[in-house]
C-alpha positions as CSV (number, residue, x, y, z in Angstrom):
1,X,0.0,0.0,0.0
2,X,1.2,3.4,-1.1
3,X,-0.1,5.2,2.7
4,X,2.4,2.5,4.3
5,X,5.4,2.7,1.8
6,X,5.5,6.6,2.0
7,X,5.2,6.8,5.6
8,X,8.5,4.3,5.9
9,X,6.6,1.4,8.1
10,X,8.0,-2.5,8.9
11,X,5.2,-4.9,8.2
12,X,5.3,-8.2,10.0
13,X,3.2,-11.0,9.1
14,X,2.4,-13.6,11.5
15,X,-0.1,-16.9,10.7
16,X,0.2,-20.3,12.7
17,X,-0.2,-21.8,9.6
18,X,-3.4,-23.6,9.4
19,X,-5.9,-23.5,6.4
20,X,-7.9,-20.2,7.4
21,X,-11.1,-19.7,5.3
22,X,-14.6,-18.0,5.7
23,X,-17.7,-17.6,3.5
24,X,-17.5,-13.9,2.6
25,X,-18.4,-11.3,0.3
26,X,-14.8,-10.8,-1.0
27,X,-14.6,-7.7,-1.6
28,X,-16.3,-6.5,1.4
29,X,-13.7,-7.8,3.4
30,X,-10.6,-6.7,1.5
31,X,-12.4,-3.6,2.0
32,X,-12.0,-3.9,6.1
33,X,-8.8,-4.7,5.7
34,X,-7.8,-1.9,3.6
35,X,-9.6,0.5,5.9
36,X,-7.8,-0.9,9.2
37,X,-4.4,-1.0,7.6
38,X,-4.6,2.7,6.6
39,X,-5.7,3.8,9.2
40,X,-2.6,2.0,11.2
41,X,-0.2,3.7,8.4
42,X,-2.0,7.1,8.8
43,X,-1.8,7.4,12.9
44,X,2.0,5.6,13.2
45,X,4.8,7.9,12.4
46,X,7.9,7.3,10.1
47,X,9.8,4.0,10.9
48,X,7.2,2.5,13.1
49,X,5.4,-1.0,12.8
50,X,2.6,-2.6,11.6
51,X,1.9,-6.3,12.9
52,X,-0.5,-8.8,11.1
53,X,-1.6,-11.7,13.0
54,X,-4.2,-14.4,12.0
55,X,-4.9,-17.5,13.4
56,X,-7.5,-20.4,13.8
57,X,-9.1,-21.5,16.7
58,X,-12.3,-23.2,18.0
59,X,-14.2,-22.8,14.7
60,X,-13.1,-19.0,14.2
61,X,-10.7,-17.3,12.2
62,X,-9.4,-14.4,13.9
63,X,-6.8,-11.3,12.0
64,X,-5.3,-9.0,14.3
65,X,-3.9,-5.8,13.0
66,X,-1.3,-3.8,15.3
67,X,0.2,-0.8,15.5
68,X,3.2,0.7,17.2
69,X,1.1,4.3,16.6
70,X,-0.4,7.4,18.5
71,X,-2.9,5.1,20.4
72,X,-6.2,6.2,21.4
73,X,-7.3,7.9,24.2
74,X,-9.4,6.1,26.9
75,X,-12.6,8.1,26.8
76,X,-12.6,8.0,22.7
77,X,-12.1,4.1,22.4
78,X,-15.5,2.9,23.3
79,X,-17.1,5.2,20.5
80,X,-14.4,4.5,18.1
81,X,-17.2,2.5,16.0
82,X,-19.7,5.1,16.0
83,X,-20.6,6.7,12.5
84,X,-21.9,10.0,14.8
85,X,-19.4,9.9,17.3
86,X,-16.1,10.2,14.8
87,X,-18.0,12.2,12.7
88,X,-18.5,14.9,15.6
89,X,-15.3,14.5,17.2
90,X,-12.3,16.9,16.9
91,X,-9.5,14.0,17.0
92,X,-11.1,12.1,14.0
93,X,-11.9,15.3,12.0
94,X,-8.4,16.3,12.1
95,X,-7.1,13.5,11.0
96,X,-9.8,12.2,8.6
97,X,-10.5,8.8,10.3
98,X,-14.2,9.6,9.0
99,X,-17.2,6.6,9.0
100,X,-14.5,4.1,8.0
101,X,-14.8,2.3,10.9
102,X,-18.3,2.2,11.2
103,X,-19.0,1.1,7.5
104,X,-16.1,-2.1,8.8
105,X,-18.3,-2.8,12.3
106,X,-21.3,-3.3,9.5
107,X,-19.5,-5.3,7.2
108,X,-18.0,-7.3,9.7
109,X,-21.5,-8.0,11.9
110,X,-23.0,-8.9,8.5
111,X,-20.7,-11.6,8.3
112,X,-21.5,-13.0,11.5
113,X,-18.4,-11.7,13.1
114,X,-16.7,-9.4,15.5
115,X,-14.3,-6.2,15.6
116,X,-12.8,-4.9,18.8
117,X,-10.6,-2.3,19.2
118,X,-8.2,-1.8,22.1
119,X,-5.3,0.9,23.4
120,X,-3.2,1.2,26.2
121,X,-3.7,5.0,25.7
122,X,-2.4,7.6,23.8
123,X,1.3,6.8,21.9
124,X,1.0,3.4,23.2
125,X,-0.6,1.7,19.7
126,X,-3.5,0.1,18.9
127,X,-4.7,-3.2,17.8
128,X,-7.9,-4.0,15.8
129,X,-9.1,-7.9,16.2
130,X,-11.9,-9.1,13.5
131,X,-13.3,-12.7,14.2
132,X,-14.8,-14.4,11.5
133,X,-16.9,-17.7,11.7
134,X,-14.5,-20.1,9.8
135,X,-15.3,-22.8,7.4
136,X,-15.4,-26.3,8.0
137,X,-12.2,-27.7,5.5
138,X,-12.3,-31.6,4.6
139,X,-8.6,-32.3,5.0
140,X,-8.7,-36.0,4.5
141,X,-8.0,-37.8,1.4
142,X,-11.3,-37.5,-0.6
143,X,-12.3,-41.1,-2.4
144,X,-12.1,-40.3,-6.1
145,X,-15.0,-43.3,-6.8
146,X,-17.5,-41.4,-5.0
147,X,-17.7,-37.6,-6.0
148,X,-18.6,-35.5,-2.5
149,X,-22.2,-34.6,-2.5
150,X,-23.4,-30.8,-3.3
151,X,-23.9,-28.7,-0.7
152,X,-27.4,-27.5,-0.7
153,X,-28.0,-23.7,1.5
154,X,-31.3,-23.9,3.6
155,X,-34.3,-23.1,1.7
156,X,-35.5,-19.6,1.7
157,X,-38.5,-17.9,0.0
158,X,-37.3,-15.4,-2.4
159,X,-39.2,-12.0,-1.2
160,X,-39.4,-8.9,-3.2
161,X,-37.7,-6.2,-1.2
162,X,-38.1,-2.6,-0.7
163,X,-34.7,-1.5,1.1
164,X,-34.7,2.3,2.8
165,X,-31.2,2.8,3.3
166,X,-29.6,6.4,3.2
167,X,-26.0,5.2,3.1
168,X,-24.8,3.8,0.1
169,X,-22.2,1.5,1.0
170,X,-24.4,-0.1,3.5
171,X,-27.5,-0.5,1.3
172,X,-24.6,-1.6,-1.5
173,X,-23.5,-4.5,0.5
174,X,-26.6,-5.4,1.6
175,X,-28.2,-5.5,-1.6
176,X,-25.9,-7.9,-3.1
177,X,-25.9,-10.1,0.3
178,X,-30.1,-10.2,-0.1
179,X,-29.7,-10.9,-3.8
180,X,-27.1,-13.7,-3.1
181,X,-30.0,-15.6,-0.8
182,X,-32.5,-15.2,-4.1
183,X,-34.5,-12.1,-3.1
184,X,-35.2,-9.6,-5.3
185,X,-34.1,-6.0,-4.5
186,X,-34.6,-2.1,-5.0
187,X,-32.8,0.7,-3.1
188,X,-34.1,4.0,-2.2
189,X,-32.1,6.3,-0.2
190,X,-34.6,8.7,1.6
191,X,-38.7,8.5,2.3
192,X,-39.4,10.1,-1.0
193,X,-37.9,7.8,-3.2
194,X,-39.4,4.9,-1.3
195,X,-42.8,6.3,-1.3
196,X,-42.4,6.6,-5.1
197,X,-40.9,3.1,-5.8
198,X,-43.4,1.7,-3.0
199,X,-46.3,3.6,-5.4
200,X,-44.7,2.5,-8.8
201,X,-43.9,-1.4,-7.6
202,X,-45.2,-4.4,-6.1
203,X,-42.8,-5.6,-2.4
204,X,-43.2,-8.4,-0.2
205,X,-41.0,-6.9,2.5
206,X,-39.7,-3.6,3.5
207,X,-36.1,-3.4,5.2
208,X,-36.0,0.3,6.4
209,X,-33.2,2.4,8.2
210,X,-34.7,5.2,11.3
211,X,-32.4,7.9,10.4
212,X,-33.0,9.0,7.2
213,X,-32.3,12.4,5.8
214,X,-36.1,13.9,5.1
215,X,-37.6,11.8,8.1
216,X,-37.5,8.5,9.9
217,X,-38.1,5.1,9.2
218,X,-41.5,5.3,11.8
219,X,-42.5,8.4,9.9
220,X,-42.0,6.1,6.4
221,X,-44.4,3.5,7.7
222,X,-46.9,6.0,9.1
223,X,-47.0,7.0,5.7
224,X,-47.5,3.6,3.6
225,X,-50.1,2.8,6.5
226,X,-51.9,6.1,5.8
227,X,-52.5,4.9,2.4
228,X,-53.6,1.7,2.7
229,X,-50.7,-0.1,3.1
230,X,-50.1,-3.2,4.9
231,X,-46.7,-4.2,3.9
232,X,-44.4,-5.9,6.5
233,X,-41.5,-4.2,7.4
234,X,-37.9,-5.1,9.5
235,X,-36.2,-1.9,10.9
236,X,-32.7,-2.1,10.5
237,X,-31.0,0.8,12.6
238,X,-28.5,2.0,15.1
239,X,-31.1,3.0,17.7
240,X,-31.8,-0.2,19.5
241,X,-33.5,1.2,23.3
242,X,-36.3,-0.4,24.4
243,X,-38.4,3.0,23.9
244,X,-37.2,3.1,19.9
245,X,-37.9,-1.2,19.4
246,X,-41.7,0.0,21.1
247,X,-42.2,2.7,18.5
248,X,-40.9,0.4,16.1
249,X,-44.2,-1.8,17.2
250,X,-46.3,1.1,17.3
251,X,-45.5,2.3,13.8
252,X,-46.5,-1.5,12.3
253,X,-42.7,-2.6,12.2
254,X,-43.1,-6.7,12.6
255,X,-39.0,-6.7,13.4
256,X,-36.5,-4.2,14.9
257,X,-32.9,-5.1,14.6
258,X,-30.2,-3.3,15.9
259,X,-27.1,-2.9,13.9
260,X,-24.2,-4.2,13.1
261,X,-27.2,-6.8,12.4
262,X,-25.8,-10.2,12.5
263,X,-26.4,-12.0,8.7
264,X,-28.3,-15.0,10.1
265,X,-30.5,-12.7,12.5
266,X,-31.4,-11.1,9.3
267,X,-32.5,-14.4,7.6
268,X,-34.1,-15.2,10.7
269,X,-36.0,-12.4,10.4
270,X,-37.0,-12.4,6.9
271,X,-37.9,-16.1,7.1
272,X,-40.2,-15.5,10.3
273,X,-42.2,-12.7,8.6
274,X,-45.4,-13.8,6.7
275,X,-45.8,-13.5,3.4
276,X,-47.8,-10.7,2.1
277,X,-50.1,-11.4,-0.4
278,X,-52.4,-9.4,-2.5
279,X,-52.5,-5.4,-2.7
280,X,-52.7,-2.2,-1.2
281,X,-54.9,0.2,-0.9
282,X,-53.6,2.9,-4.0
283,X,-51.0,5.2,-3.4
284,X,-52.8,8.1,-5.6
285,X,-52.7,9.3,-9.3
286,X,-49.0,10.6,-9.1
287,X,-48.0,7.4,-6.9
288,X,-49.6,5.3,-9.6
289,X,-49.8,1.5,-8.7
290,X,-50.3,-0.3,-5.5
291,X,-48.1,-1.4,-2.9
292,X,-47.5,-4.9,-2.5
């Protein structure tokens, strides 16, 4: 990487050798990596050190990134991971650490996994951990007579699904994980735009973010329900108190999940929602055809 060749950084490397392999999205992972390995290069000075450590253990594949850097401070760490919190605070706005982090706490939680971060305080380094779930590897001599049987994912009934999403990475990577299990998929990024495609196209499900940036996600129900609409819906959000999973309820939600939502939570989810059948109640002449 450029960021750690200019900045004149050792790299170690460390594995204990065994096969190490998870069911991923690829490039959504290469794209944690990246982020937590310039973000080491950006906060260690010249002629420091970068440590990469992976290892497998008890079913889990675990990649620890360290740094010999600036550290972080004590009463910063525990909101490291926190897309409002970094973008608010002076330390990450002067040195552009930015929603990075956050968009990797997502990625990672979608693959079932962990990422902690940890500091002894300020110029003391820090070290990243990510935990993946790792695949189950047949390492025994496989009998060439008998060809291994295919492995078949659980069943799951494709849905057609309005996602409300105002961030595009997230609602990116989420699409393609929701197309990847069958469903069919279409993004809007604010209430407007969902309104419309919810007037203009037939759902089965809607997946819809609180925080959006010309309402909320109760506010976006309120309004499908106000015109006739009885679609089910799964909030996906950051805002997981007991007060915002009861408005949830209250605004016709049949799911509230809290993110970094775990991928099989999700599936769960979808899975245990009923099918909806049939149509809506029209949207209006501009809205022009029913929800469903």
């Amino acid at each position: 990487m450029d960021e750690i060749e200019s900045c004149h950084l050792t790299v170690y490397v460390e594995s204990n050798n065994m096969p190490q392999v998870v069911f991923a999205d690829e490039s959504r992972l290469l794209q944690v990596f990246t982020n937590l390995l310039r973000n080491a290069a950006k906060f260690t000075p010249a002629g420091g050190k970068i440590h990469i450590r992976s290892r497998w253990e008890e079913g889990k594949c675990t990649v620890e990134v360290i740094d010999t850097g600036e550290g972080i401070d004590a009463e910063f760490l525990p909101r490291i991971f926190s897309a409002f919190e970094q973008r608010e605070s002076p330390y990450t706005r002067r040195r552009g650490l930015g929603l990075g982090l956050a968009i990797c706490k997502t990625i990672v939680g979608l693959h079932e996994g962990t990422i902690t971060a940890s500091s002894k305080g300020k110029g003391e380094g820090t070290t990243f951990v990510v935990t993946l779930p790792a695949a189950e590897l047949e390492l025994s001599t496989p009998d060439l007579e008998s060809p291994p049987a295919p492995v078949v994912p659980p069943a799951r009934v494709p849905r057609r699904i309005l996602l409300v999403e105002d961030h595009a990475d997230t609602a990116k990577m989420m699409s393609r994980i929701l197309k990847h299990d069958g469903h069919t998929v279409q993004w809007a990024a604010d209430m407007a735009a969902g309104l419309r495609l919810a007037g203009s196209d037939e759902f089965d499900l809607l997946l819809c973010d609180l925080g959006l940036p010309d309402g909320t996600g109760w506010e976006f129900m309120h309004a499908l329900r106000a015109c006739g609409s009885t679609l089910p819906g799964i909030v996906l959000s950051g805002y997981g108190q007991d007060q915002d999973l009861q408005r949830s309820r209250d605004a016709g939600f049949q799911a509230h999940l809290t993110k970094p939502v775990n991928l099989q939570t999700l599936r769960d989810a979808i899975g245990s929602t009923p099918a909806f059948h049939g149509k809506s109640s029209d949207h209006g002449h501009a809205a022009g055809n029913s929800v469903a």
